[in-house]
C-alpha positions as CSV (number, residue, x, y, z in Angstrom):
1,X,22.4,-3.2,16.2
2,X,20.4,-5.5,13.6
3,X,19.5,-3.8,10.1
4,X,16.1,-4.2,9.6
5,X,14.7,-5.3,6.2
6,X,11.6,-5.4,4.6
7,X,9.8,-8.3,2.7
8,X,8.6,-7.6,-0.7
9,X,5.4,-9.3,-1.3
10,X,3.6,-8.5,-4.8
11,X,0.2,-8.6,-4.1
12,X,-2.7,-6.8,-6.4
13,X,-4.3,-3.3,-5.5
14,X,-7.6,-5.0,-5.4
15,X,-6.0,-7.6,-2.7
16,X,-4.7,-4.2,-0.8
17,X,-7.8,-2.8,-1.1
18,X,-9.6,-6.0,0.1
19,X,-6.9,-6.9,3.2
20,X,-7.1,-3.4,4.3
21,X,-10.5,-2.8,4.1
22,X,-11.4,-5.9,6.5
23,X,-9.7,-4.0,9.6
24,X,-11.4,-0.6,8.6
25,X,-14.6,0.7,9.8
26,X,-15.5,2.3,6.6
27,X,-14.5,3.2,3.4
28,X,-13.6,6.5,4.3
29,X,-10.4,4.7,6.8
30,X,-9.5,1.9,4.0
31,X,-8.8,4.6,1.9
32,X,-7.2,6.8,4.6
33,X,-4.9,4.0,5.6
34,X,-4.0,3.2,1.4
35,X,-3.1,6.6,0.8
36,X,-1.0,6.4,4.3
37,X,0.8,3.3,3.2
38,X,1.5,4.9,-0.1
39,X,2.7,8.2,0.9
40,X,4.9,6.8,3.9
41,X,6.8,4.5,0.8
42,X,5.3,1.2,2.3
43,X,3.2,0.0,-0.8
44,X,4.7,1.0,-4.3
45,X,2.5,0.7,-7.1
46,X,4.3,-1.7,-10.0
47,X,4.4,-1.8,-12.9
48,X,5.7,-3.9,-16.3
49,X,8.0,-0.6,-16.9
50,X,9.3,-0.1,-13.1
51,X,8.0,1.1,-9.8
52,X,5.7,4.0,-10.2
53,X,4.9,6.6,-7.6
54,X,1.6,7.6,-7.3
55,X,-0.4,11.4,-6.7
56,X,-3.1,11.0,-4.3
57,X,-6.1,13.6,-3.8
């Protein structure tokens, strides 16, 4: 069986925001679908210190 491995692209929260948004309906799903990626570990906010993890309400 072939590991699978991830890309890591560093893109901007405001591109996130903006590439997610285009397939949402609303603003309500773009940010259901941000928090989703973040809580499921597939976006990692970064910073100039490390990789932070975020709290989302």
């Amino acid at each position: 069986m072939k590991a699978h491995t991830h890309s890591k692209t560093t893109i901007s929260l405001g591109d996130l925001v903006s590439t997610v948004s285009s397939y949402a309906r609303n603003e309500r799903e773009t940010l259901a679908a941000i928090q989703d990626l973040f809580r499921k570990g597939n976006v990692v906010a970064k910073t100039r210190h490390g990789c932070k993890r975020l709290k989302l309400a």
